[in-house]
C-alpha positions in Angstrom: 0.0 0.0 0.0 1.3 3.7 -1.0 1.0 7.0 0.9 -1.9 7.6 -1.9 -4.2 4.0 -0.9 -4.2 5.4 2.9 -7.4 6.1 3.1 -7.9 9.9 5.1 -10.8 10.7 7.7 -14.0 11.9 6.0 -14.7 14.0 9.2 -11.2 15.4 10.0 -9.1 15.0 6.6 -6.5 12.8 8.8 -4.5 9.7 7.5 -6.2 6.6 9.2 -5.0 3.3 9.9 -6.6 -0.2 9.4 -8.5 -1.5 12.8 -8.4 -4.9 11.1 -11.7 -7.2 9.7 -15.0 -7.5 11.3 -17.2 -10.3 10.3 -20.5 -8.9 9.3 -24.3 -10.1 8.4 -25.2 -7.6 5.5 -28.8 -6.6 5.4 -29.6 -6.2 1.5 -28.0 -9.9 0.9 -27.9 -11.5 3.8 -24.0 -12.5 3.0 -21.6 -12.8 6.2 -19.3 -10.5 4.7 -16.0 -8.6 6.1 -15.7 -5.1 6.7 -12.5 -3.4 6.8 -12.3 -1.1 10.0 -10.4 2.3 10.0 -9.3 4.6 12.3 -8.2 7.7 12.7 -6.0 10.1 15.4 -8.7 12.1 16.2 -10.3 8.5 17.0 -13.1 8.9 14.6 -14.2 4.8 13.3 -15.2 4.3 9.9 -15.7 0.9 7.9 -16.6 -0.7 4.4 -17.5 -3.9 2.9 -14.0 -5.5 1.4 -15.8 -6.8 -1.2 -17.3 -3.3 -1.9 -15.0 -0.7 -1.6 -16.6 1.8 -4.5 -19.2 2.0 -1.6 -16.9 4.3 0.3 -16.5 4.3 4.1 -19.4 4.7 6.5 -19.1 6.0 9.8 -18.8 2.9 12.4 -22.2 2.9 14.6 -20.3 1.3 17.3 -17.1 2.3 17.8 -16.7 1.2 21.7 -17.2 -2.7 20.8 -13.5 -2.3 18.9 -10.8 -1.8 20.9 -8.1 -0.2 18.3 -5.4 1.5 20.1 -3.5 3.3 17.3 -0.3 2.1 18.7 -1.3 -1.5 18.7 -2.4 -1.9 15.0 -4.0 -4.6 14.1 -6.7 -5.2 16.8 -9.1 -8.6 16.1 -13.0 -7.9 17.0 -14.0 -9.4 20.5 -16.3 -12.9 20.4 -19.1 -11.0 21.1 -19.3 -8.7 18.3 -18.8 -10.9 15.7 -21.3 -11.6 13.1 -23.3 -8.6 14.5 
């Protein structure tokens, strides 16, 4: 990945970093798909579908289930959340 694939913050213009995958139950096909989870400094969360990324980000609805230090990068879900 190049300086130019880092994805920046749609709320602050910030570089992010990748949070890692979270398995998810999409609603329009009812796939168990992977999103890709970013963050950035200002702690803002976004994620996207990996298998649709012309979708753009969207801002993560719950943040506080992902533990994503930025220091500690790459962070795995916790059980609970997965396949939410």
């Amino acid at each position: 990945m190049t300086t130019e694939d880092i994805p920046t913050c749609p709320e602050c213009g910030q570089p992010m970093k990748a949070g890692g995958l979270v398995l998810s139950k999409r609603v329009d096909d009812g796939q168990r798909i992977c999103r890709s989870l970013w963050r950035c400094a200002d702690r803002h969360t976004w994620w996207g579908w990996v298998d649709r990324p012309e979708e753009g980000l969207e801002m993560c609805p719950v943040p506080e289930l992902f533990h994503l230090p930025i220091a500690a990068l790459p962070c795995l879900p916790t059980r609970r959340n997965v396949g939410r």
